[in-house]
C-alpha positions in Angstrom: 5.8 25.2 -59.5 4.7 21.7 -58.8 5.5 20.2 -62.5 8.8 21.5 -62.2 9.5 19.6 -58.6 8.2 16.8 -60.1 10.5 17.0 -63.2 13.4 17.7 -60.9 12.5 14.5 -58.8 12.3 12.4 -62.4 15.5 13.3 -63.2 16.6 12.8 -60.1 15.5 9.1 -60.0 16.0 8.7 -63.7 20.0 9.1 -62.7 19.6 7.2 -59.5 18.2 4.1 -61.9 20.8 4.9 -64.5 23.5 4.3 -62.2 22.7 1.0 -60.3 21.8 -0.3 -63.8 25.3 1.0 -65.4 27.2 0.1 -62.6 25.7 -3.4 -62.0 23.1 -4.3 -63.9 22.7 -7.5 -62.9 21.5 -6.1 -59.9 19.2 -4.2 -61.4 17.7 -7.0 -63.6 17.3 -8.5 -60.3 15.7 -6.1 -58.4 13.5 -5.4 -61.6 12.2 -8.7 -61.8 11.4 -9.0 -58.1 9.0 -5.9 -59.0 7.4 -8.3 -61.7 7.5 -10.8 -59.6 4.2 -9.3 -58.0 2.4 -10.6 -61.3 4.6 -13.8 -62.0 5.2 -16.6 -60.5 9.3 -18.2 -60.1 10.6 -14.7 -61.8 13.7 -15.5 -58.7 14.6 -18.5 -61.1 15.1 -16.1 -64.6 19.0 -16.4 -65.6 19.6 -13.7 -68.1 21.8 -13.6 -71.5 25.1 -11.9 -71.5 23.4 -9.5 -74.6 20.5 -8.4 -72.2 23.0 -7.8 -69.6 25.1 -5.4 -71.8 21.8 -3.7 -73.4 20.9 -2.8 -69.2 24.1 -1.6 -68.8 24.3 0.3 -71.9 20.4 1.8 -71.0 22.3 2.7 -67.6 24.8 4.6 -69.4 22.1 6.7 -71.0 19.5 6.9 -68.2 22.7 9.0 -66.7 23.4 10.9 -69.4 19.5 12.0 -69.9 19.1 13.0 -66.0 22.0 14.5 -65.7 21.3 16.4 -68.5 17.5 17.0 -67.6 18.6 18.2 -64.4 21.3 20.8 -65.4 19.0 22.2 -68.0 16.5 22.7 -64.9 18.9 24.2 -63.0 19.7 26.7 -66.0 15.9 27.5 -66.3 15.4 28.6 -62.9 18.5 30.5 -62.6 17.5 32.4 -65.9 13.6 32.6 -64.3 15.4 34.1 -61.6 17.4 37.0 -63.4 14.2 37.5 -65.4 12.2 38.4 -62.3 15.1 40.7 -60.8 15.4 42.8 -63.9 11.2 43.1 -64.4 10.6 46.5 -63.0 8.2 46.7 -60.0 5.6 49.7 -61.8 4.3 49.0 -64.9 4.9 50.9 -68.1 2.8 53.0 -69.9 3.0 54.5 -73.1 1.3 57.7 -74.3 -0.1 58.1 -77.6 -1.0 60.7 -79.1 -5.2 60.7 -80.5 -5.1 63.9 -82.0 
């Protein structure tokens, strides 16, 4: 119960990520190295290259992609968890045998 909230809240952020970094990721870079910035000294002053720019971007693109994913998929598992349980009937089973 708890692991699957907490997978549902990775996905969640995974696509929040995804999407500032695909829809501006120079943003993101920024915002990223202000977070290293805790270790480093003068990360305000990093300029990056056009090429890292378009890999963020592009790692955006599939951080979406992969949560949105993720997050459908655990919809669809507790949906089918749900129709499992409804059809399980409430008495147990039991077989006879014969021990003749």
């Amino acid at each position: 119960m708890v692991t699957e909230k907490l997978r549902r809240l990775s996905y969640g952020w995974l696509l929040v990520q995804g999407l500032l970094a695909a829809a501006s990721p120079k943003r993101s870079i920024q915002l990223n190295a202000k977070l290293w910035g805790l270790a480093f000294e003068n990360t305000g002053e990093l300029k990056p290259k056009p090429w890292y720019v378009r890999s963020v971007r592009a790692a955006g693109v599939g951080m979406l992609a992969a949560g949105g994913v993720g997050l459908l998929l655990e919809d669809r598992a507790s949906e089918d968890e749900e129709a499992e349980a409804a059809e399980e009937p409430d008495e147990p089973i039991t077989v006879e045998t014969d021990d003749d």
